[in-house]
N, C-alpha and C positions, 0 to 999 in steps of 0.2 A: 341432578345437581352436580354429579361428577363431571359430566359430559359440559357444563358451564362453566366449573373450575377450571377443567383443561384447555377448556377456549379462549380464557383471559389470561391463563399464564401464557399460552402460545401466543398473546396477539403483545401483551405485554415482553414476551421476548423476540418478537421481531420488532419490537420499535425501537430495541437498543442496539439491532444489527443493523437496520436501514440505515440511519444515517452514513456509514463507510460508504455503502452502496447509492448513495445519491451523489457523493461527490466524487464520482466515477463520472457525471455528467458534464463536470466543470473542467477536466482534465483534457489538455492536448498537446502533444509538442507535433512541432513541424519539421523536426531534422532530416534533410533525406538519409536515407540507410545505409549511404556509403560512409557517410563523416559519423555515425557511430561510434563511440567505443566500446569493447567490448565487455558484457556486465561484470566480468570476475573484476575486472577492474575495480567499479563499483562496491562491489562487496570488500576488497583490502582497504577502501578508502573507507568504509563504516568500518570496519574493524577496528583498524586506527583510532576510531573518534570513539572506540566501547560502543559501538554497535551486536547484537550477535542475528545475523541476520539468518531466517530460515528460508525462503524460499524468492527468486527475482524472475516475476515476468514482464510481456512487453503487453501494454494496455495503452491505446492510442495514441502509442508514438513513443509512447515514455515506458522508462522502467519503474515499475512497481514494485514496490520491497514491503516484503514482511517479515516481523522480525521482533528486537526490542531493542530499543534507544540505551543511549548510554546512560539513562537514568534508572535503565529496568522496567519500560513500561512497554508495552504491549504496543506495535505501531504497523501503520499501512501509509506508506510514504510513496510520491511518485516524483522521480529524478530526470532530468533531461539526457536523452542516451549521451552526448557530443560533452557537454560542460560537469556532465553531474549536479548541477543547480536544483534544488531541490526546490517542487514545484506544487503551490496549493497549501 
């Protein structure tokens, strides 16, 4: 019976993770790598807007931020490296 609980809480808490993880499939930018700017950039422009951002990688083209919104919510955001357009 234990061994069943543990199997529905684990399947029940990947289903609230999946979702970030599927719209990884929808995500692209096409900037070449020279017209880039660089992410710290990125990060003073969330700042600004009451961002606190914790961590910025590059995930298909685009930078991925995580972090929390200026409303305090918990986020995974992907940004166009070139404009910062926030994409998705």
């Amino acid at each position: 019976m234990k061994k069943l609980l543990l199997l529905s809480c684990t399947a029940l808490s990947l289903g609230f993770v999946a979702p970030g993880a599927w719209a990884h499939g929808d995500v692209a930018c096409k900037t070449p790598k020279a017209e880039w700017r660089p992410s710290v950039e990125l990060q003073r422009e969330l700042k600004k807007k009451g961002w606190a951002v914790r961590r910025i990688q590059v995930f298909n083209g685009c930078y991925e931020v995580y972090g929390f919104d200026e409303k305090d919510v918990r986020v995974e955001a992907f940004f166009d490296p070139k404009t910062f357009a926030r994409i998705g």
